[in-house]
N, C-alpha and C positions, 0 to 999 in steps of 0.2 A: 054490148053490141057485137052481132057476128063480125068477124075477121074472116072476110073469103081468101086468105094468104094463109088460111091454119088450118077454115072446115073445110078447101078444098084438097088437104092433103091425105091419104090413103094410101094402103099395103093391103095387097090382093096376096091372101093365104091361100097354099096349095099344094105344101110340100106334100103332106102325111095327114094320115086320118086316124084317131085315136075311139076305139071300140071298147066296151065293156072286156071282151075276149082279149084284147090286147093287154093287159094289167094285170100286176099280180095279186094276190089275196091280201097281203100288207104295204099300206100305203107308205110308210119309212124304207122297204127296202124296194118300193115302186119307183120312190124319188131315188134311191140310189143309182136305181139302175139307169135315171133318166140323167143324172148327174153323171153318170159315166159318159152317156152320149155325147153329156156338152162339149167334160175335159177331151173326150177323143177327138171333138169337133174343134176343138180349141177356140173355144167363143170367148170371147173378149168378158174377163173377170168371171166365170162360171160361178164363183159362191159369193157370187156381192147378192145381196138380201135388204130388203127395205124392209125393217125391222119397224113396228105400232105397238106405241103402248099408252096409255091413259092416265092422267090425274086423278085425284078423288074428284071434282066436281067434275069428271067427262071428258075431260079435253084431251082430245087425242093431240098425240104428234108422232113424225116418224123422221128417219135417217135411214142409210145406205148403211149396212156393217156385213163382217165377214163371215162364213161360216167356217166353223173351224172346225167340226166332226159330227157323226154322226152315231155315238154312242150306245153300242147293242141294238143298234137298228131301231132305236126307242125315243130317240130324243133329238135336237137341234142343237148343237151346241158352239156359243160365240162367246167373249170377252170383252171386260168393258170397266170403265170406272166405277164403283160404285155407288162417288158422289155423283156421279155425271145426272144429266137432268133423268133421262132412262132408267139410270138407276134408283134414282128418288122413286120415280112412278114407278118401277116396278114392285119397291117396297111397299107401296100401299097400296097397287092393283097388281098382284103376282097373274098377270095373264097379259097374251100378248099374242100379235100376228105378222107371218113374213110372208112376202111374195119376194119371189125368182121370178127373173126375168128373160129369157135366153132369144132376144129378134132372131139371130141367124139359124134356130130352128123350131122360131114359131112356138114359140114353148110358154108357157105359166104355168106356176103350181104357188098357191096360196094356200098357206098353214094356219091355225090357230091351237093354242092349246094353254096351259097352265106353265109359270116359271119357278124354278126352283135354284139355289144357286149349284154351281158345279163343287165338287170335292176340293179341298183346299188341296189336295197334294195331284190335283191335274191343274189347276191354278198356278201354282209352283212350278210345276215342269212344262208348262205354256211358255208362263214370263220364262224363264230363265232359257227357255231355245232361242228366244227371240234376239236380233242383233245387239250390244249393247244399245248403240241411239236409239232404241226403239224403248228398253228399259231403263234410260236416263230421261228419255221424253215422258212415259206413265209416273213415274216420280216426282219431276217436274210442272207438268200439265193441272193443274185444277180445272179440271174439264168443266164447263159449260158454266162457269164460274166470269164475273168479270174482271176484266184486267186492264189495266191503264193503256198498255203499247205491247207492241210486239216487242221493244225491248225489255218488258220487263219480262215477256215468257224468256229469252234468250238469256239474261241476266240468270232468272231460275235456273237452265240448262247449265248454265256452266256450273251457278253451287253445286251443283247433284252431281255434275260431274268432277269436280275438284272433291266433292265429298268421300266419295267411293273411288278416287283414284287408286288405279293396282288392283282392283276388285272388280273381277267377271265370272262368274256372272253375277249381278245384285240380287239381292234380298229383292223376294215380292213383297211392295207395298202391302197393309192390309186393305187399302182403298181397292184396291185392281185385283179381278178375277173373272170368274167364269160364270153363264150360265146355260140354263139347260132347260127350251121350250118342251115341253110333253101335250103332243099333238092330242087331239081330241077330234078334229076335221081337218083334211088335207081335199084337196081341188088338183088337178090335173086337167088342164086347158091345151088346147090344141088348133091353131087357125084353120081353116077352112074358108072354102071359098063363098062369094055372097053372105058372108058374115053370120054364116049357120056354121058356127066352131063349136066344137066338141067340146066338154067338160064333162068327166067324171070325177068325183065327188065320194071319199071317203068320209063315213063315220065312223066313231068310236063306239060300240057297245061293249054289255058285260059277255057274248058271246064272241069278241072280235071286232073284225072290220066288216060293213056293210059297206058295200058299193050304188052306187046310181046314177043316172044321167040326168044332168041340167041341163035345162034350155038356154042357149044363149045368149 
């Protein structure tokens, strides 16, 4: 049943209008450049990403995760448990989709492409930048696994911690590491007003990137 307290709610887009002429010939260092605007905008999380990925019988799911670079201007690149449920699906569908999100400038760009894992030794020097509670917690955590209580994750944190006392930075897990989207179609969405928003729309050919406009 409609909820007139939900469909009457709407954001009238107006800032900026996004052209064919506006963008550059690759759509990785297009999103750069629009990820510069955010971090200069200082928008609230600029690389949080809602990362889709699929079972074998279809079933999608997704989550909120970080982006952590952008390698050779060729790829997506985030971290993640390997057992975690994402990680299962991505073992037997290596393929996957993110959307960005940026409200304070009106902005979307939704990715798709194939995943690959990342290099064990950018894996490596991920985990080990990170604070240690953060690499006692990847150790710790059997992510998306279940667990009795919240004491018993805490109970884990402290072995892991008592285990590696005097040791910073830890050993990477082999569960925990990296991966790396290779786009194939990237979107650039733009609001606009009367809900006629812009979307151009990257493909991937064997000659490059091909550009177009979506209705939308």
């Amino acid at each position: 049943m409609l909820d007139s307290h939900l469909a009457d709610l709407r954001q009238t887009y107006a800032q900026r209008s996004l052209s064919e002429a506006d963008v550059l010939p690759d759509a990785v260092i297009q999103f750069r450049a629009w990820l510069d605007e955010a971090l200069a905008a200082q928008v609230e999380e600029p690389t949080a990403m809602v990362l889709a990925t699929a079972d074998a019988q279809g079933q999608p799911s997704a989550r909120v995760v970080l982006l952590k670079g952008l390698p050779n201007d060729a790829g997506f690149l985030f971290f993640t448990n390997y057992d975690s449920r994402k990680g299962q699906e991505l073992a037997t569908q290596p393929r996957a989709a993110l959307t960005f999100f940026w409200p304070a400038l009106e902005r979307q760009v939704r990715v798709e492409g194939t995943i690959e894992k990342a290099p064990e030794e950018v894996s490596t020097q991920y985990f080990q930048s990170r604070p240690r509670s953060s690499q006692v917690g990847a150790w710790a955590s059997p992510q998306s696994q279940l667990v009795t209580s919240r004491a018993e994750l805490e109970q884990r944190e402290q072995d892991v911690a008592a285990q590696f006392e005097g040791q910073d930075p830890l050993p990477r897990p082999a569960h925990w590491g990296g991966y790396v989207l290779r786009p194939h179609r990237v979107e650039f969405w733009q609001g606009r007003p009367s809900r006629l928003h812009d979307r151009i729309v990257y493909d991937r050919t064997a000659d490059g990137w091909k550009r177009s406009r979506l209705a939308p």
